[in-house]
LUMZA-70219 format. One record per residue (C-alpha): x, y, z; residue number from 1. Coordinates in steps of 0.05 Angstrom, whole numbers, always signed. Example, Ala and Ser with C-alpha at 12.3 -4.5 7.8 and 13.67 -1.06 7.14 Angstrom:
// LUMZA-70219
<<+246 -90 +156> 1>
<<+273 -21 +143> 2>
***
This chain:
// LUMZA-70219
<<+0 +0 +0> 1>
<<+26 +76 -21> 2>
<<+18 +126 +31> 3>
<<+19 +204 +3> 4>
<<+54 +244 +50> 5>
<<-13 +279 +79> 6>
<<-33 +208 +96> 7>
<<+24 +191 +130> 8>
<<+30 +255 +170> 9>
<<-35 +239 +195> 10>
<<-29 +161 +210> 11>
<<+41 +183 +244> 12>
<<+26 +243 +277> 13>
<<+78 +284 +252> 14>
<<+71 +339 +209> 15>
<<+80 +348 +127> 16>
<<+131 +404 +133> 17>
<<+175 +352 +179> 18>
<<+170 +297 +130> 19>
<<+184 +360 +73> 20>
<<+247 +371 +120> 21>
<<+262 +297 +126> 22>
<<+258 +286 +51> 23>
<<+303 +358 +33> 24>
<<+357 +334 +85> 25>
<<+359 +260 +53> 26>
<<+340 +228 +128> 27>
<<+276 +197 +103> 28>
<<+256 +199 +21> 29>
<<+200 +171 -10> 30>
<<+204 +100 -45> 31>
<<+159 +133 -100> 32>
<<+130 +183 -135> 33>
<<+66 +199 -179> 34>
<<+71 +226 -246> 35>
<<+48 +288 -224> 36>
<<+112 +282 -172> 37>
<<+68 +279 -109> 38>
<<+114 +234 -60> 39>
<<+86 +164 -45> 40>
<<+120 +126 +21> 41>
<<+108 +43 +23> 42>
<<+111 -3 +72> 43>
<<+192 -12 +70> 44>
<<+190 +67 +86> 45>
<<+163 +52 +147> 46>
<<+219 +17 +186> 47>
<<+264 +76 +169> 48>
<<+218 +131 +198> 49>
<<+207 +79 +259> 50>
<<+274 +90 +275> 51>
<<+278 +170 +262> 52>
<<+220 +179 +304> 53>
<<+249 +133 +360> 54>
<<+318 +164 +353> 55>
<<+292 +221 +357> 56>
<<+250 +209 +427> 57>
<<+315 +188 +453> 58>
<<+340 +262 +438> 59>
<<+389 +253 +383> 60>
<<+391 +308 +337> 61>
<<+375 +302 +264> 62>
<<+446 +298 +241> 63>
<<+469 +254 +300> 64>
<<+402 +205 +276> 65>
<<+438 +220 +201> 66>
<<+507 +185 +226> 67>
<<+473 +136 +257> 68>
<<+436 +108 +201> 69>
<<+486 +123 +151> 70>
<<+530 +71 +202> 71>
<<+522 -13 +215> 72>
<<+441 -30 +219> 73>
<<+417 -27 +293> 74>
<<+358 -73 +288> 75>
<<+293 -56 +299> 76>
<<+282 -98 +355> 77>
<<+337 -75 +388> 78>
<<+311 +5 +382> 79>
<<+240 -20 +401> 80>
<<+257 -47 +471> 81>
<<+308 +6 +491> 82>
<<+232 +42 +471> 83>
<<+193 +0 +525> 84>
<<+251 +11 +568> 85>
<<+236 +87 +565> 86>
<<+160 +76 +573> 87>
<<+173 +38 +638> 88>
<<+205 +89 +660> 89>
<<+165 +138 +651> 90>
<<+98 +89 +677> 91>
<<+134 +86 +748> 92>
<<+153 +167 +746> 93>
<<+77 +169 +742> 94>
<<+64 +131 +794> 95>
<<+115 +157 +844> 96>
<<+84 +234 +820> 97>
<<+13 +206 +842> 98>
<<+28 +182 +902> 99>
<<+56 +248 +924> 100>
<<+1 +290 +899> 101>
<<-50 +246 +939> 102>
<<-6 +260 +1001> 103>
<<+3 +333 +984> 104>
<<-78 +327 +979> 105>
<<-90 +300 +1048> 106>
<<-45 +342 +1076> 107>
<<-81 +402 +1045> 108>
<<-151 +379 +1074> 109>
<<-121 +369 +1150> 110>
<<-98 +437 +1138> 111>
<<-25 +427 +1135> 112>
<<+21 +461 +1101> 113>
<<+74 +416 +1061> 114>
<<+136 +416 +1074> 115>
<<+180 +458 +1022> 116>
<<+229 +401 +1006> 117>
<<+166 +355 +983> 118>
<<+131 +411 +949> 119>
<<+191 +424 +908> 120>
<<+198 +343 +895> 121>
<<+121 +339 +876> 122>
<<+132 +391 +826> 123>
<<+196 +359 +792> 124>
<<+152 +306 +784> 125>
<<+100 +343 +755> 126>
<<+154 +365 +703> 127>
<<+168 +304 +682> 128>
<<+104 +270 +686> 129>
<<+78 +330 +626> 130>
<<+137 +312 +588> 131>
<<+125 +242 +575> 132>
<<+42 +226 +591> 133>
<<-22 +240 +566> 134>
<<-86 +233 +595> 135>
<<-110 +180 +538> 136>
<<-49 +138 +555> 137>
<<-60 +141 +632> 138>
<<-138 +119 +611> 139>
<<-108 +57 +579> 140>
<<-81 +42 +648> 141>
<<-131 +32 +703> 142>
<<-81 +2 +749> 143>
<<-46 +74 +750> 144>
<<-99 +113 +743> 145>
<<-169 +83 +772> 146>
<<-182 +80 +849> 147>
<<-233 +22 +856> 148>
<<-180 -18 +803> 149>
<<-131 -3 +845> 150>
<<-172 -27 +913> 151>
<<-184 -94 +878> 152>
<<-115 -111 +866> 153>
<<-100 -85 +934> 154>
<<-145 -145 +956> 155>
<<-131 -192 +905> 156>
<<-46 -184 +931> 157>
<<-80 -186 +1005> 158>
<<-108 -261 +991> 159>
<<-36 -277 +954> 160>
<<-4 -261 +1007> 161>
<<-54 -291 +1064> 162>
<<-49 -360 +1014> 163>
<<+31 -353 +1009> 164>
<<+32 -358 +1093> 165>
<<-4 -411 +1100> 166>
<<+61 -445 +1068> 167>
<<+14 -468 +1001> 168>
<<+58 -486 +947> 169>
<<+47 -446 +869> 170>
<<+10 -525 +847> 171>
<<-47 -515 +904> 172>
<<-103 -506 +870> 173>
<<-122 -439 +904> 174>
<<-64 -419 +882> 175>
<<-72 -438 +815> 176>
<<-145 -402 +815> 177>
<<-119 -339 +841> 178>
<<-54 -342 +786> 179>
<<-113 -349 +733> 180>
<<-152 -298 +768> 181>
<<-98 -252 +771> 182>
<<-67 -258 +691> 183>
<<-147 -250 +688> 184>
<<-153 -182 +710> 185>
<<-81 -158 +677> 186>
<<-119 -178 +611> 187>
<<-177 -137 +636> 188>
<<-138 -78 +662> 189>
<<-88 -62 +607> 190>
<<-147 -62 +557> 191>
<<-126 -130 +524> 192>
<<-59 -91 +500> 193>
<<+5 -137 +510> 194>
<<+47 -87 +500> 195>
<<+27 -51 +560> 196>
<<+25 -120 +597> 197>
<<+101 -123 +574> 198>
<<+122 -65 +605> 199>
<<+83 -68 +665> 200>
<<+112 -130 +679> 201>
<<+185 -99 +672> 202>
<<+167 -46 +718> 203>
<<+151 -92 +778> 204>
<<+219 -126 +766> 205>
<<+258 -71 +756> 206>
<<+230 -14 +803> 207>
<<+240 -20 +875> 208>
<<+194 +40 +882> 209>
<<+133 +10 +853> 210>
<<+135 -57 +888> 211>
<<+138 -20 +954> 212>
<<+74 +21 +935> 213>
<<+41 -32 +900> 214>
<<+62 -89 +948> 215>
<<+80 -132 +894> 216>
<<+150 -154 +894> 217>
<<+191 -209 +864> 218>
<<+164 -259 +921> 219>
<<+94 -251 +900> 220>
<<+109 -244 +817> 221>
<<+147 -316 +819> 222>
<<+90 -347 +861> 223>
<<+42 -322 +817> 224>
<<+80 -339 +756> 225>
<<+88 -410 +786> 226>
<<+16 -414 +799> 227>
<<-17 -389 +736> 228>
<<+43 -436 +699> 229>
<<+17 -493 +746> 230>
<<-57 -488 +727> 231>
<<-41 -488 +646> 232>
<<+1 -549 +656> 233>
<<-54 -585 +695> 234>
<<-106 -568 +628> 235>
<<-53 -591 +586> 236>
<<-41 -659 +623> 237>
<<-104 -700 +600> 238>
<<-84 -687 +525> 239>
<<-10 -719 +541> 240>
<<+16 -785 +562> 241>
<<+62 -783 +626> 242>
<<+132 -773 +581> 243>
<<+103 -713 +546> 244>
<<+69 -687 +614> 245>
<<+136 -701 +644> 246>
<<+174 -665 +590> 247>
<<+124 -607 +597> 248>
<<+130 -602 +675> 249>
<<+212 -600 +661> 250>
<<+212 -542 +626> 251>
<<+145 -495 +621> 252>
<<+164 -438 +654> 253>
<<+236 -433 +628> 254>
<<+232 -383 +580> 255>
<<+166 -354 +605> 256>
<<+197 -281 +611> 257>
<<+201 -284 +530> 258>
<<+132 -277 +518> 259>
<<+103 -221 +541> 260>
<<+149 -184 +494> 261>
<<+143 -227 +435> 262>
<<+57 -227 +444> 263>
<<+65 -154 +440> 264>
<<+110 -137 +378> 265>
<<+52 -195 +343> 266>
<<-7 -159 +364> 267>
<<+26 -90 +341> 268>
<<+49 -125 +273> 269>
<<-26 -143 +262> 270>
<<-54 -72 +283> 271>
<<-5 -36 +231> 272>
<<-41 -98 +184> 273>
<<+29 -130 +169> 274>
<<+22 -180 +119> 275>
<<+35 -248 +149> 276>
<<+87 -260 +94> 277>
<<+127 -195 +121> 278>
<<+195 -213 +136> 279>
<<+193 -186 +206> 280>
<<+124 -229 +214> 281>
<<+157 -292 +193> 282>
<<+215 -273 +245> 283>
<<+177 -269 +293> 284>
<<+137 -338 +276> 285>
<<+201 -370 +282> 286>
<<+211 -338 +355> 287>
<<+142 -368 +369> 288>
<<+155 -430 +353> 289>
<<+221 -437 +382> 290>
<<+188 -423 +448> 291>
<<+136 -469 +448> 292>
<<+177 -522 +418> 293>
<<+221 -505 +488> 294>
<<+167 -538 +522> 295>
<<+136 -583 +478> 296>
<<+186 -617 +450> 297>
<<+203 -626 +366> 298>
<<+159 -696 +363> 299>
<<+105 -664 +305> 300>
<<+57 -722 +339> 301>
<<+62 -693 +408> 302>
<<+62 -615 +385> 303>
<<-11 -633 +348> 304>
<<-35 -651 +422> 305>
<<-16 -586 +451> 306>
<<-51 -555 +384> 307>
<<-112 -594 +403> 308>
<<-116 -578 +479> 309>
<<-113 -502 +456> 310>
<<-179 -515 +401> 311>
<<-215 -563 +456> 312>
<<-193 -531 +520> 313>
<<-213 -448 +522> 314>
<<-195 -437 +590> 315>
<<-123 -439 +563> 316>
<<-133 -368 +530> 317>
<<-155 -343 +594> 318>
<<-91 -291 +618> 319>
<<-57 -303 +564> 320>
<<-63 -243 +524> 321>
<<-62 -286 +455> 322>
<<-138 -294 +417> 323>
<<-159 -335 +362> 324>
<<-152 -284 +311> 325>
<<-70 -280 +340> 326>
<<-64 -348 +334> 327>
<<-95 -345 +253> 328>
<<-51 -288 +247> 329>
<<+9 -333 +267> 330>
<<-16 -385 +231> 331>
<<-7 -359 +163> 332>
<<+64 -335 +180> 333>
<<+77 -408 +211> 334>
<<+65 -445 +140> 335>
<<+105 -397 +111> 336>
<<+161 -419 +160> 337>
<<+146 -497 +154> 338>
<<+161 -489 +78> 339>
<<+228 -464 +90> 340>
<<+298 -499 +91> 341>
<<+336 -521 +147> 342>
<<+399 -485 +144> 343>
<<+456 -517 +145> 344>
***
């Protein structure tokens, strides 16, 4: 598909005299052009300006982006998570900036006046907090942003923690109910959107801030993770005979910190419509497959069973960010893969 460059500037946000400037300064020039010479970008356009944009977010200036380009690729991957990375960032600077306001505000209605050392903190944070959010992406987020979300997972990491010391191990089945309960009401409260899920979940492990506010730490992610891990290997058991289950219990789990990442750049290859057959698509079919070969071994007969559970067994979507229409999407990409040849 041909994008004129009013089109783009609209789908991207930026603005027609930038991609003018882009275009004069030979950073990003269109693919083609009409015979009236209107530019036209295509989809191979778009991994360049990916990168200009992202460069740019990360405050290089145009001719720095220029050198960099003009230099050994970076991969797009690569630029994308150093992207999250930033997001996550600026998701706990959020957080930390709410939790002062809402003490500045009680301190306010007693009457108090703050102290000048917080005030002067609380509007840092303010700073900062204008610089990278918007309202619509705080909306997104009802765990940052919505009291009464925020009061049910204050309850729901209550009963985790009650459960956790009564010495249960993550294969109880309360645990395993509130592990599916819980990846339930991530689904629920990041709007479906994995990529939000990804960087939520890199947040908790890597701000010390957050887990103290939130009460979540690494004790209560890895019993959850056990748990929830522990409940979709009991659905999977009555499709597999005690080698395969054992093979499954071995190593499920391993790799699980792959996935939120890898759900997410799917779900935003099939909401920028990528074509299945896309090179970046097929890589990351291959990615998928590697990972659930990880735990299901490379026997074709015993990966058809775990196919199966998924078509007979629905409660194995549940928390898992990943639909039917993701799995068709992967699908397509997947028989693209199976016709390739093994390198050698």
């Amino acid at each position: 598909m041909l994008l004129k460059i009013g089109d783009l500037a609209r789908l991207t946000g930026l603005t027609i005299r930038t991609l003018h400037h882009y275009d004069s300064i030979g950073l990003l020039s269109p693919s083609a052009r009409t015979q009236a010479g209107y530019r036209l970008y295509q989809h191979g356009d778009m991994d360049r300006l990916h990168r200009i944009m992202a460069l740019r977010r990360f405050g290089l200036s145009l001719a720095d982006i220029a050198t960099a380009l003009a230099g050994p690729e970076l991969p797009l991957a690569s630029i994308v998570a150093r992207q999250i990375a930033m997001l996550e960032q600026q998701i706990a600077q959020a957080s930390t900036l709410r939790d002062r306001l809402r003490t500045l505000q009680a301190q306010l209605a007693q009457g108090q006046q703050p102290a000048l050392a917080e005030w002067l903190t609380t509007m840092e944070l303010m700073s900062m907090y204008d610089k990278y959010f918007t309202p619509e992406e705080l909306k997104q987020l009802p765990l940052l942003s919505d009291a009464a979300v925020e009061q049910e997972w204050q309850a729901l990491v209550a009963r985790v923690r009650a459960l956790q010391a009564t010495g249960a191990a993550p294969g109880d089945a309360r645990a395993q109910a509130l592990g599916t309960e819980w990846m339930v009401k991530l689904v629920r409260d990041t709007g479906a959107h994995p990529g939000l899920f990804a960087r939520l979940n890199a947040m908790h492990a890597q701000e010390p801030s957050m887990q103290a506010t939130t009460s979540i730490d690494a004790h209560v992610m890895e019993f959850i993770l056990a748990a929830f891990n522990a409940s979709r290997m009991a659905l999977y058991h009555p499709f597999l005979d005690e080698h395969e289950y054992a093979h499954l219990v071995a190593n499920y789990g391993k790799r699980a910190g792959e996935w939120p990442a890898l759900i997410a750049a799917v779900r935003a290859a099939m909401d920028a419509r990528t074509a299945p057959a896309d090179a970046a698509v097929l890589a990351l079919a291959r990615q998928w497959l590697e990972l659930f070969r990880s735990y299901a071994g490379t026997n074709p007969a015993t990966q058809l069973k775990f196919r199966q559970a998924h078509q007979q067994e629905p409660r194995l979507m549940e928390g898992s960010f990943v639909d039917a229409a993701m799995l068709r999407y992967l699908g397509a990409a997947m028989a693209i893969v199976a016709l390739e040849k093994p390198a050698k």
